[in-house]
N, C-alpha and C positions, 0 to 999 in steps of 0.2 A: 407489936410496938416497933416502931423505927430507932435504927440506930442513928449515932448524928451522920456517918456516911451515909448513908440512903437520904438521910435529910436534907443532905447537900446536893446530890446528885438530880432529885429531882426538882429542888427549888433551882438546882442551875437548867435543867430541863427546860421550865416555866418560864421563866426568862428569855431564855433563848425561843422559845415558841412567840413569847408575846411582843417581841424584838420583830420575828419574821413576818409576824400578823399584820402588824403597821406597814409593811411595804408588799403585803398581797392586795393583789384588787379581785373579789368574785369568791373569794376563795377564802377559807382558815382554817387555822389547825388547833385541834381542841383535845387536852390532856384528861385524864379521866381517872384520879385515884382512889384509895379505898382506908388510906392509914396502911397501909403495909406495904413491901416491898415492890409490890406488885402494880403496873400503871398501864395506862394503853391510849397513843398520840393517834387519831383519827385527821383527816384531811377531810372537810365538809365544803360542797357546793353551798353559799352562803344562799346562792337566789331559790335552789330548789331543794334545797338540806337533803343533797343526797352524798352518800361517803364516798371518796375519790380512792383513798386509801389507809388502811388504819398499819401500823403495827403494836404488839402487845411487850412491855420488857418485865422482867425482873432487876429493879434496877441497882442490886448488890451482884451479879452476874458480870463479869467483865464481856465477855464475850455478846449479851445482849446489847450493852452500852455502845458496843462498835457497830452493832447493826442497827442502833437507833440515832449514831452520828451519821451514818450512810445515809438513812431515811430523809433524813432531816436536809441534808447536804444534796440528796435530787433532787427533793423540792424544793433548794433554795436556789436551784442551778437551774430548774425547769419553769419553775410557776411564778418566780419572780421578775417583772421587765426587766430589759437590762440598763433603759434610763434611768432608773433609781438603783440601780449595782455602780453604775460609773459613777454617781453624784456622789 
């Protein structure tokens, strides 16, 4: 059972994924939970669904949470154009 921090942390997760999804082209990232603590953010080739990069968190772990804003922040610095970054 989740606490309401985990519950927080990954409904803000989902958000911020489905926020970067709209401004990917070819590309998405798709969250994968279970009801517990436990989640895992994959990067999927949309045209030939094949996985570009996944990682796995615990998402009451602080230290997972830093490596899943990293994650998150290279592909939002690599796979996003940068016309729709300056707009």
């Amino acid at each position: 059972m989740l606490n309401v921090f985990t519950s927080l942390v990954i409904n803000q997760l989902k958000q911020r994924i489905n926020f970067m999804n709209q401004r990917m082209h070819g590309e998405e990232l798709r969250i994968y939970e279970s009801n517990t603590k436990y989640c895992l953010i994959v990067l999927v080739d949309t045209n030939t669904h094949t996985v570009l990069g996944s990682i796995a968190l615990n998402a009451s772990a602080r230290r997972d949470l830093c490596m899943t804003k990293a994650f998150l922040s290279l592909i939002e610095n690599t796979r996003i154009p940068r016309t729709v970054l300056a707009a």
